[in-house]
N, CA, C and O atoms as a Tripos MOL2 file, in Angstrom:
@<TRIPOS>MOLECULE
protein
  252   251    63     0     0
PROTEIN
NO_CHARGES

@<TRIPOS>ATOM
      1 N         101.5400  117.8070   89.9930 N.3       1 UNK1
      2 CA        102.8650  117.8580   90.6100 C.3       1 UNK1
      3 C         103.6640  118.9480   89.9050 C.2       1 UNK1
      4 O         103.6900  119.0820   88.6810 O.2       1 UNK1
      5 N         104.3200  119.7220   90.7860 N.am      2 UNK2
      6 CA        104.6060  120.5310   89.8720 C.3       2 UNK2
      7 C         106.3050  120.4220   89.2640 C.2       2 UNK2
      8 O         107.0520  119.5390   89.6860 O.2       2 UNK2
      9 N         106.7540  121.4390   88.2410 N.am      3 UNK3
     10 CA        108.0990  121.1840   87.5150 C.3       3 UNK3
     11 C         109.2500  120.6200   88.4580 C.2       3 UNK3
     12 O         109.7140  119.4830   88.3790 O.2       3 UNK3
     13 N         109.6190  121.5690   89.3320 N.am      4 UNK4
     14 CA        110.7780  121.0690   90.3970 C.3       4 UNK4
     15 C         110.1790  119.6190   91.2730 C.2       4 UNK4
     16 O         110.7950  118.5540   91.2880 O.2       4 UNK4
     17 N         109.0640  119.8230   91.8630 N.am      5 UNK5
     18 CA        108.8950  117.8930   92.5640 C.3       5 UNK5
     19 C         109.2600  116.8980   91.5170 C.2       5 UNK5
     20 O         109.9100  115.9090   91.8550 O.2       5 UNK5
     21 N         108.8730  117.0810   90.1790 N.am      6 UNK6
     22 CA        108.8120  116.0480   89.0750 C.3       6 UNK6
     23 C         110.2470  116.0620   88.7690 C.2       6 UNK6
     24 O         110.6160  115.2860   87.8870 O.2       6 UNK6
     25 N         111.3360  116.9890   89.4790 N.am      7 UNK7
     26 CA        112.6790  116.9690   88.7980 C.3       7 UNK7
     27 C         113.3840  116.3850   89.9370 C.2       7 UNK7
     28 O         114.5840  116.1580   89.7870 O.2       7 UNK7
     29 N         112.6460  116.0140   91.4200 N.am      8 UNK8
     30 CA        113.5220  115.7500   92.4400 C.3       8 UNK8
     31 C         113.2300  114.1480   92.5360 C.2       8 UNK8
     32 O         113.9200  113.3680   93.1920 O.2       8 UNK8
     33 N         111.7920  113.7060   91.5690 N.am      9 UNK9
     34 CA        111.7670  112.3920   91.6710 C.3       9 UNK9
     35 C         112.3930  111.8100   90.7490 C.2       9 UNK9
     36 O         112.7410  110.6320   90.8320 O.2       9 UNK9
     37 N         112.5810  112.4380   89.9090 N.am     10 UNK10
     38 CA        113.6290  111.5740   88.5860 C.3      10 UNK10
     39 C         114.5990  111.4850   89.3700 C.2      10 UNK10
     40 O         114.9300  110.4960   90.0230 O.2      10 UNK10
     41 N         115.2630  112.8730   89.3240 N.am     11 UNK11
     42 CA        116.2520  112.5960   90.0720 C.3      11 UNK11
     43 C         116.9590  111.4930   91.3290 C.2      11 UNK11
     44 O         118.0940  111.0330   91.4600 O.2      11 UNK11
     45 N         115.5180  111.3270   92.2460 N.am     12 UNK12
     46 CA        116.2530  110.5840   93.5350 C.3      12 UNK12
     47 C         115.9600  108.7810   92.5440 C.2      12 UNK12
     48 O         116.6570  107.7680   92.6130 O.2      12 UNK12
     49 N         114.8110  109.0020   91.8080 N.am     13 UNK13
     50 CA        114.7450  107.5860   91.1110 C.3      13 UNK13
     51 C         116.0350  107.2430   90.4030 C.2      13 UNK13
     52 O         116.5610  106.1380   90.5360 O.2      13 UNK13
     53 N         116.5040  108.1370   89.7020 N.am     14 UNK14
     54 CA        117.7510  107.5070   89.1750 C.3      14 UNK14
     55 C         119.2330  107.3730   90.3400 C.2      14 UNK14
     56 O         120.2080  106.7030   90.0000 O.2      14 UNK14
     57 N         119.2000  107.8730   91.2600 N.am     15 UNK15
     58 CA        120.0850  107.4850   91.9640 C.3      15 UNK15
     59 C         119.4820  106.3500   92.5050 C.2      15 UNK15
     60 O         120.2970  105.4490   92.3030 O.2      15 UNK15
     61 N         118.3080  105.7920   93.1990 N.am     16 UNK16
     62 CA        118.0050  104.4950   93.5590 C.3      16 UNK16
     63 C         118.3780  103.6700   92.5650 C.2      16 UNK16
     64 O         119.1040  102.8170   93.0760 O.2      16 UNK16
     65 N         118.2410  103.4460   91.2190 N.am     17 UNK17
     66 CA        118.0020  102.7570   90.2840 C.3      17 UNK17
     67 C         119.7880  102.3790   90.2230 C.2      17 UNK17
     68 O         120.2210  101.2280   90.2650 O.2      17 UNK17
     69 N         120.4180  103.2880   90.1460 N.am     18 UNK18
     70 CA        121.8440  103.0500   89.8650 C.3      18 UNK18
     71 C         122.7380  102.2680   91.4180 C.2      18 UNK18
     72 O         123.7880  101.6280   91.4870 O.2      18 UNK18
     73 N         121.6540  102.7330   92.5800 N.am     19 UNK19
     74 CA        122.4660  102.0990   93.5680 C.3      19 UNK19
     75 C         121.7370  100.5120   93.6980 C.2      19 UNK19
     76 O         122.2520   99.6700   94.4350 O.2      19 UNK19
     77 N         120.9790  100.3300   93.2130 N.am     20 UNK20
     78 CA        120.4690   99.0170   93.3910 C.3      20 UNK20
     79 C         120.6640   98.2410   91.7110 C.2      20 UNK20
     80 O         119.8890   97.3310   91.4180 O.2      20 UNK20
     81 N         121.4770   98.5800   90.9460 N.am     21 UNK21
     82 CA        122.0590   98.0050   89.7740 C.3      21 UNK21
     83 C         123.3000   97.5770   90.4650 C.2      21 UNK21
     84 O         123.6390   96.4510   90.1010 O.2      21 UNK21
     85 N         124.1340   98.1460   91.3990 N.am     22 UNK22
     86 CA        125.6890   98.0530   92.0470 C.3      22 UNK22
     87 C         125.2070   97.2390   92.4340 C.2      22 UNK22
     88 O         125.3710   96.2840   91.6750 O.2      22 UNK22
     89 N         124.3980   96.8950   93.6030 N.am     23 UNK23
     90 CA        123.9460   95.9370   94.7160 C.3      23 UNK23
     91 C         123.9370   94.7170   93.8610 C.2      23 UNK23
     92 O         124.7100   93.7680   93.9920 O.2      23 UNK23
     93 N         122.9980   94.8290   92.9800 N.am     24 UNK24
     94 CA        122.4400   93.1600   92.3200 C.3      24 UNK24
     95 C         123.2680   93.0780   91.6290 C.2      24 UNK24
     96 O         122.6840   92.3970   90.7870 O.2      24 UNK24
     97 N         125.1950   93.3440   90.8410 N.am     25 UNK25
     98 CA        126.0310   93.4140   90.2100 C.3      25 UNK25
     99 C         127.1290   92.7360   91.4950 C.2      25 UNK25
    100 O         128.1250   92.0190   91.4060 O.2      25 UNK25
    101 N         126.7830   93.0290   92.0660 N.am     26 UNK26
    102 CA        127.4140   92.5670   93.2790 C.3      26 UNK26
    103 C         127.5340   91.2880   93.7530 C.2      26 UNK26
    104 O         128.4770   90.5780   94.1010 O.2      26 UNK26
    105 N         126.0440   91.1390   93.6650 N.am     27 UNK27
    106 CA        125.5900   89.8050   94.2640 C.3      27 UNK27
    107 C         125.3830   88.8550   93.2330 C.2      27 UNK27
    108 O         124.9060   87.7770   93.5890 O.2      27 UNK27
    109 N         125.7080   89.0670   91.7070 N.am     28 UNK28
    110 CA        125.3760   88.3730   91.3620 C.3      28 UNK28
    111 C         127.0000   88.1110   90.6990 C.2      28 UNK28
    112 O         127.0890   87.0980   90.0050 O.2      28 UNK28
    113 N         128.0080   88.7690   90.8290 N.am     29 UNK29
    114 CA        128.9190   88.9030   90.1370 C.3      29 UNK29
    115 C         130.1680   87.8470   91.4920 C.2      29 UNK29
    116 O         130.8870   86.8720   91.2740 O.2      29 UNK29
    117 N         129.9400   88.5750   92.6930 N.am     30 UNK30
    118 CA        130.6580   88.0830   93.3040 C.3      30 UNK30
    119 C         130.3820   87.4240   94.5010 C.2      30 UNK30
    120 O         131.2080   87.0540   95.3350 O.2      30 UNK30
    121 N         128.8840   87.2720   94.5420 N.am     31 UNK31
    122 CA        127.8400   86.2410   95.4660 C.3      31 UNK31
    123 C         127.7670   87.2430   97.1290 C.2      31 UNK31
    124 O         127.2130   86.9850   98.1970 O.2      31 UNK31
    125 N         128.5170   88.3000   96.7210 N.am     32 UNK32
    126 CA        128.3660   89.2530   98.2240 C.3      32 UNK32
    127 C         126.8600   90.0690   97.8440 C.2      32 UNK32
    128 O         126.4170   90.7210   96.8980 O.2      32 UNK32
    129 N         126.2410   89.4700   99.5780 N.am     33 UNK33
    130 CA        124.9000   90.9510   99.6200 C.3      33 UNK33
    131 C         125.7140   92.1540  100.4100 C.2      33 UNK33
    132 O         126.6430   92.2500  101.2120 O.2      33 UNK33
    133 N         124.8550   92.9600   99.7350 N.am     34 UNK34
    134 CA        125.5660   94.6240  100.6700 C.3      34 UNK34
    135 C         125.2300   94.0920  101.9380 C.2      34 UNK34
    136 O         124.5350   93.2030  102.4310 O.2      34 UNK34
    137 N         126.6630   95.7590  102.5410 N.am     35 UNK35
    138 CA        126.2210   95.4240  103.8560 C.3      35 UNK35
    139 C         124.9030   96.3730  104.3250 C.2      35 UNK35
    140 O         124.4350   97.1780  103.5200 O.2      35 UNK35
    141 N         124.4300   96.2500  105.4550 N.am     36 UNK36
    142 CA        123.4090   96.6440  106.0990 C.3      36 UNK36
    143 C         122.7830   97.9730  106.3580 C.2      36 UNK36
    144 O         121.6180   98.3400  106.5160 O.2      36 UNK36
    145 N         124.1700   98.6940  106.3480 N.am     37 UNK37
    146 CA        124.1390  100.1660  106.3850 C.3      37 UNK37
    147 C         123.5270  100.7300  105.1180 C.2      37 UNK37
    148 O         122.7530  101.6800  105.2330 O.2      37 UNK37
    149 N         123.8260  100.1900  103.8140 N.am     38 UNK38
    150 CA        123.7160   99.7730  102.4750 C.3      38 UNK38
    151 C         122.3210   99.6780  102.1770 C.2      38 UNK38
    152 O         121.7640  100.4870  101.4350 O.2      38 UNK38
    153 N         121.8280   98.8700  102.6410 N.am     39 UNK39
    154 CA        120.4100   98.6520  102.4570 C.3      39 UNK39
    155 C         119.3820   99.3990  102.9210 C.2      39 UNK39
    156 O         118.2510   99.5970  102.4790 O.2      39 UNK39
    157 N         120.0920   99.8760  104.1140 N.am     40 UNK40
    158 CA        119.5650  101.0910  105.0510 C.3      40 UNK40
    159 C         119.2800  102.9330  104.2200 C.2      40 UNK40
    160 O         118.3100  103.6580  104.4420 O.2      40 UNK40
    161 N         120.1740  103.1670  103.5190 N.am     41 UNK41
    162 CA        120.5390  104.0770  103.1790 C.3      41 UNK41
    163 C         119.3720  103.9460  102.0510 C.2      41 UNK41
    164 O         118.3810  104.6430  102.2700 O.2      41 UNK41
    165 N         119.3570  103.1790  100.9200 N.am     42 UNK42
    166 CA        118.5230  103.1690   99.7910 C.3      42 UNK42
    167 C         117.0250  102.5450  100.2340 C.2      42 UNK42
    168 O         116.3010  102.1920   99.3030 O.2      42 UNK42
    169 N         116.5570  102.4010  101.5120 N.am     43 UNK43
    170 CA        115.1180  102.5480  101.9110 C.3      43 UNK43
    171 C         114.8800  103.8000  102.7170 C.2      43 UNK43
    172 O         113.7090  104.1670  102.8130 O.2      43 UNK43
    173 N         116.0620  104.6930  103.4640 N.am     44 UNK44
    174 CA        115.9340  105.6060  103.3220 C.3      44 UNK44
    175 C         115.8400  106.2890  102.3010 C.2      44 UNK44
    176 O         114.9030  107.0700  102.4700 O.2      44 UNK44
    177 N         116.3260  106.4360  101.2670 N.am     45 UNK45
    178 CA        115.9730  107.5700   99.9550 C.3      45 UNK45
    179 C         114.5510  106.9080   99.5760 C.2      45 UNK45
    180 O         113.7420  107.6060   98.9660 O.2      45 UNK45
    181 N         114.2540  105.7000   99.8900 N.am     46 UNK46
    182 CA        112.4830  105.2460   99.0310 C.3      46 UNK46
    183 C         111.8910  105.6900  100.2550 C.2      46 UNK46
    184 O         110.8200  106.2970  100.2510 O.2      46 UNK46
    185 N         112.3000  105.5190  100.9350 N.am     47 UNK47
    186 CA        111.0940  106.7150  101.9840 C.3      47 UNK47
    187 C         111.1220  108.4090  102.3170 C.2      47 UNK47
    188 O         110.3010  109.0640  102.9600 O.2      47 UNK47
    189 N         112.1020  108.7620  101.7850 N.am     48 UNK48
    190 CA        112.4080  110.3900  101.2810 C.3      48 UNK48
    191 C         111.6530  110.3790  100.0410 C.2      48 UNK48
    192 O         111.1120  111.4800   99.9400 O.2      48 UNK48
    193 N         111.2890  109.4200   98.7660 N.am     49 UNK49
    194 CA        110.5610  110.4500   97.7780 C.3      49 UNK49
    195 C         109.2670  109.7770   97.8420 C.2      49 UNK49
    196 O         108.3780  110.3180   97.1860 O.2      49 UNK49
    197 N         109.0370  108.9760   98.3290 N.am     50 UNK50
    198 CA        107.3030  108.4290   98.9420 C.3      50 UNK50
    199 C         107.2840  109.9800   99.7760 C.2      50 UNK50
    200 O         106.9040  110.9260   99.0850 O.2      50 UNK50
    201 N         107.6170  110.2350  101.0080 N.am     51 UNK51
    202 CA        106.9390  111.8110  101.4910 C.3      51 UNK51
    203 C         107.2560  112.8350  100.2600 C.2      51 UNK51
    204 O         106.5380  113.8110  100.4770 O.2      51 UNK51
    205 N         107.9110  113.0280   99.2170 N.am     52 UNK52
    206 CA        108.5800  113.9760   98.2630 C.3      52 UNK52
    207 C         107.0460  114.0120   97.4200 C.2      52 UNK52
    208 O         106.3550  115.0260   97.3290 O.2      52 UNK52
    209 N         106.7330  112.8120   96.9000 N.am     53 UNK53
    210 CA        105.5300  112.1950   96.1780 C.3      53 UNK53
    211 C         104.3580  112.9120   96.8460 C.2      53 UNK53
    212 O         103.8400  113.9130   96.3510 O.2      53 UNK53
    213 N         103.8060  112.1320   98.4490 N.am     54 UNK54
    214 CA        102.6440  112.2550   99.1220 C.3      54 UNK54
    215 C         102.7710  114.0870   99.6740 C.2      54 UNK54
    216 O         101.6990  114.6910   99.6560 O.2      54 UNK54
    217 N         103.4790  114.5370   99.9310 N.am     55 UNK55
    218 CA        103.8060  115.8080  100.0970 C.3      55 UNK55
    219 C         103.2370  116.2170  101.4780 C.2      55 UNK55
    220 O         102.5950  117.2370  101.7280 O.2      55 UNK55
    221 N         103.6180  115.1620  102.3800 N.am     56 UNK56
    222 CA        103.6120  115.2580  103.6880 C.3      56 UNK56
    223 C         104.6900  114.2310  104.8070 C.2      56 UNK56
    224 O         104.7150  113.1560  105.4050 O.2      56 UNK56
    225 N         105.4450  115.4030  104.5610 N.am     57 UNK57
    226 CA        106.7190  115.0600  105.3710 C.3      57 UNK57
    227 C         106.4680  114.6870  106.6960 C.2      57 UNK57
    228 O         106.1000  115.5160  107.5290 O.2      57 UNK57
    229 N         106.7130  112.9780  107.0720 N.am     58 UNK58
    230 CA        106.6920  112.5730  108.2000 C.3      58 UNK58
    231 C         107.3650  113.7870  109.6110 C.2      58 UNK58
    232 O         108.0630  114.7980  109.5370 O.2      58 UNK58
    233 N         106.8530  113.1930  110.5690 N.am     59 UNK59
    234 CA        107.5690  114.0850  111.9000 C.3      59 UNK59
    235 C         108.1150  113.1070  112.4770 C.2      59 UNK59
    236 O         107.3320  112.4690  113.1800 O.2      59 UNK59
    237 N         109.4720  112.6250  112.4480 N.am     60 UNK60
    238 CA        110.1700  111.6560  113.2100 C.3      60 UNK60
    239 C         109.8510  111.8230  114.9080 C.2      60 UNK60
    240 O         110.0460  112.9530  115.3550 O.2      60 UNK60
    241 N         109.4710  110.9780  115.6790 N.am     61 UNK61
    242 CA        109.4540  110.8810  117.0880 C.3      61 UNK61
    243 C         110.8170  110.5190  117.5590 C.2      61 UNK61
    244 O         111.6990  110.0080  116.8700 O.2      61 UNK61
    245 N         110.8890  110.8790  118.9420 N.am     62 UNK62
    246 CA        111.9940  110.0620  119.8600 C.3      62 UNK62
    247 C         111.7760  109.0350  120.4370 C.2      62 UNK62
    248 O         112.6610  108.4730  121.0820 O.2      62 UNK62
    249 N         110.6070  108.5870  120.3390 N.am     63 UNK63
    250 CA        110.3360  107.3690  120.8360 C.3      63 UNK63
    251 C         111.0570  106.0890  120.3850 C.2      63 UNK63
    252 O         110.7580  105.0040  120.8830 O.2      63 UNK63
@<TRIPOS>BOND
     1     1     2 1
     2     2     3 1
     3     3     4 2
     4     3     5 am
     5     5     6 1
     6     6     7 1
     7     7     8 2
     8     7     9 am
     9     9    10 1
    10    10    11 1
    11    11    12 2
    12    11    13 am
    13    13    14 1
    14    14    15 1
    15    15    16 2
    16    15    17 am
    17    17    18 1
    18    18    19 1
    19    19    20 2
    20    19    21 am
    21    21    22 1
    22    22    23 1
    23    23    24 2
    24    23    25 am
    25    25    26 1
    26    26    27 1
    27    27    28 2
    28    27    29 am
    29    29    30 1
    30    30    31 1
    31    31    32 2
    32    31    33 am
    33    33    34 1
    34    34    35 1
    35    35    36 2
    36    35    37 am
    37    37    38 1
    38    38    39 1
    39    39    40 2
    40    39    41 am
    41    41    42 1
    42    42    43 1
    43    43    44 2
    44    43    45 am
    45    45    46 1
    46    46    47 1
    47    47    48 2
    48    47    49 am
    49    49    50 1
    50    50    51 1
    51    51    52 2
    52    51    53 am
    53    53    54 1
    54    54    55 1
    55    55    56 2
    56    55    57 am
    57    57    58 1
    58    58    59 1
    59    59    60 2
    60    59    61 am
    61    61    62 1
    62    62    63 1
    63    63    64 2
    64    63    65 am
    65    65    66 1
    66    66    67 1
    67    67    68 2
    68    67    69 am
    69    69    70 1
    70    70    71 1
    71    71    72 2
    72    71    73 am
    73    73    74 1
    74    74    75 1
    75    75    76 2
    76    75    77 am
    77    77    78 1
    78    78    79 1
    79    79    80 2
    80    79    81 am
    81    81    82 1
    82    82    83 1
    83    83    84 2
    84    83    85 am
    85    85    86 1
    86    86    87 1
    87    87    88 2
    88    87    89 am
    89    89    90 1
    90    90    91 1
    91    91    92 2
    92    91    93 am
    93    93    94 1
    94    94    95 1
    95    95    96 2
    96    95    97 am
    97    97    98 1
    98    98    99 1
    99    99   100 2
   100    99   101 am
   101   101   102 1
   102   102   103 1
   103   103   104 2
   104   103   105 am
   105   105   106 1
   106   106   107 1
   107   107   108 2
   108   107   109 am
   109   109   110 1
   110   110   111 1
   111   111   112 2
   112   111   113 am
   113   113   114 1
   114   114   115 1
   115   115   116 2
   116   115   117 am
   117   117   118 1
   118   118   119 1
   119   119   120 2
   120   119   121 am
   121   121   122 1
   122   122   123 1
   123   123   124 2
   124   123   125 am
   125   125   126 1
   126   126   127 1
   127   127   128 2
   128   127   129 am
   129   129   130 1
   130   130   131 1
   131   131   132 2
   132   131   133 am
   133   133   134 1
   134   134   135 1
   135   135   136 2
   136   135   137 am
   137   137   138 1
   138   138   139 1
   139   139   140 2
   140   139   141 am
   141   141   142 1
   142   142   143 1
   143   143   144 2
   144   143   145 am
   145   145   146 1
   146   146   147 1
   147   147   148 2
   148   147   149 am
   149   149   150 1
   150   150   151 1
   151   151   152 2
   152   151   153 am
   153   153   154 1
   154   154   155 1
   155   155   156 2
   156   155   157 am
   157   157   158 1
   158   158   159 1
   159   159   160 2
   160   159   161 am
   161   161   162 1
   162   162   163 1
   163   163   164 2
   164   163   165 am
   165   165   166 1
   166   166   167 1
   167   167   168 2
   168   167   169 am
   169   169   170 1
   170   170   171 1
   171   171   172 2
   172   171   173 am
   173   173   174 1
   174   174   175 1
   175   175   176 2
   176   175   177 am
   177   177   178 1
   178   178   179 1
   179   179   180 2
   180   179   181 am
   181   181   182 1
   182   182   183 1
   183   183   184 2
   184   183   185 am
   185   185   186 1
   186   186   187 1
   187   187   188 2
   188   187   189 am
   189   189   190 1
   190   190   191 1
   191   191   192 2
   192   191   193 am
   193   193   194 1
   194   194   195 1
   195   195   196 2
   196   195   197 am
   197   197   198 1
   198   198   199 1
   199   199   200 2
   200   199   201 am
   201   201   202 1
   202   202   203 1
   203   203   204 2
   204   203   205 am
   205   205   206 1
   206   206   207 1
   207   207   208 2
   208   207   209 am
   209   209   210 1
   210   210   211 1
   211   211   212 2
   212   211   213 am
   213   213   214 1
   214   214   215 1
   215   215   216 2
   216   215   217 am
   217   217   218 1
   218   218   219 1
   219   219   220 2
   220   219   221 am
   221   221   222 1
   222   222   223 1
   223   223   224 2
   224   223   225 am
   225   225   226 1
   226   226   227 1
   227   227   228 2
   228   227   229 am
   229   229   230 1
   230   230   231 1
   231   231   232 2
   232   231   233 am
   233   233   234 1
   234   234   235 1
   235   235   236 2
   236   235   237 am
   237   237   238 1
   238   238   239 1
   239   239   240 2
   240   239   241 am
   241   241   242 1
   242   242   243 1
   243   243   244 2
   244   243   245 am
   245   245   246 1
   246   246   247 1
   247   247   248 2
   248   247   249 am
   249   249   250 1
   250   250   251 1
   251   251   252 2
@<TRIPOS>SUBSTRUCTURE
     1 UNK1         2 RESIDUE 1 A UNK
     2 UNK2         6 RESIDUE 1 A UNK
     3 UNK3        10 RESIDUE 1 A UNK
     4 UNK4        14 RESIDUE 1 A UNK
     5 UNK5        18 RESIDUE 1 A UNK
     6 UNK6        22 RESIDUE 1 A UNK
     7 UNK7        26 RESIDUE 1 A UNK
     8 UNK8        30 RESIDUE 1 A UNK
     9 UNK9        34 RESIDUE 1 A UNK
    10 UNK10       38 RESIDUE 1 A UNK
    11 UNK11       42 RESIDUE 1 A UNK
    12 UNK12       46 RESIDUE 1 A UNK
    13 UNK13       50 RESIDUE 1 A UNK
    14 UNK14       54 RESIDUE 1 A UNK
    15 UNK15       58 RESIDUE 1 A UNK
    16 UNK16       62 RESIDUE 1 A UNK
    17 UNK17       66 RESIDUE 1 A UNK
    18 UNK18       70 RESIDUE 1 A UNK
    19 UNK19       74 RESIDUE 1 A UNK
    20 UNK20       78 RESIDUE 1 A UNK
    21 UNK21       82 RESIDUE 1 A UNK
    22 UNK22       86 RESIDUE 1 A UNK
    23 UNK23       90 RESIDUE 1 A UNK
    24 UNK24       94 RESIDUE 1 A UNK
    25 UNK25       98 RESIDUE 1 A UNK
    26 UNK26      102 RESIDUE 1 A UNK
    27 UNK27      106 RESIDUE 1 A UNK
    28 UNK28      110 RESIDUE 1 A UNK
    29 UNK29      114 RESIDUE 1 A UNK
    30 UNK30      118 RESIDUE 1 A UNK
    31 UNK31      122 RESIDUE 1 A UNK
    32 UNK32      126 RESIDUE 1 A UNK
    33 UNK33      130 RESIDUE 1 A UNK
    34 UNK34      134 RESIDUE 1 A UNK
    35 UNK35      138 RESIDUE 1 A UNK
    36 UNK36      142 RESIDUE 1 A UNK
    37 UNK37      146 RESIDUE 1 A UNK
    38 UNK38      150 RESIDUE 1 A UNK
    39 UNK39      154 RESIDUE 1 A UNK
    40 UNK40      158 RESIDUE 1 A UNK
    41 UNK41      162 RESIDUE 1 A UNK
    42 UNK42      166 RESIDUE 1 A UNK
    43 UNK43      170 RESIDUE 1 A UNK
    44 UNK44      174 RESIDUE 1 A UNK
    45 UNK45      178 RESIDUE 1 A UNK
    46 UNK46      182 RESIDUE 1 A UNK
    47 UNK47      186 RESIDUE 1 A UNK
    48 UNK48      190 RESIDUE 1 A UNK
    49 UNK49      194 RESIDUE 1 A UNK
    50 UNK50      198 RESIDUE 1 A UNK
    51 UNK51      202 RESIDUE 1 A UNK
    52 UNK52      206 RESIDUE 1 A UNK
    53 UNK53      210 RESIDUE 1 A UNK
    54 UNK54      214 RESIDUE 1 A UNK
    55 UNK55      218 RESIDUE 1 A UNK
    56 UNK56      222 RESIDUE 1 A UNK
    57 UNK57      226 RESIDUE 1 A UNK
    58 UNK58      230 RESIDUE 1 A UNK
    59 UNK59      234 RESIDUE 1 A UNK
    60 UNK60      238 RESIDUE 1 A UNK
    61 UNK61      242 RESIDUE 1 A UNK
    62 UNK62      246 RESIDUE 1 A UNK
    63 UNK63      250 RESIDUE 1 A UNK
């Protein structure tokens, strides 16, 4: 893997890591789960560095 991929997975890992510390701070602090959009967004970024990783960028359909 080379220098820059290995700097875009730290990278997107530590923003997952910090948005899913808020989430479970959340829920455990004030019994609220995120909302949906929320959850949406941070399995989008785990499925942006899974293709970042496999190094074959899905082709979204319109289907």
């Amino acid at each position: 893997m080379s220098q820059t991929k290995k700097e875009q997975v730290v990278s997107h890992l530590r923003y997952l890591r910090q948005e899913l510390r808020e989430m479970h701070l959340g829920i455990q602090d004030d019994g609220l789960f995120p909302e949906p959009g929320e959850l949406r967004g941070v399995l989008a970024q785990m499925e942006a560095l899974l293709e970042l990783i496999e190094g074959n960028p899905k082709i979204k359909s319109d289907s």
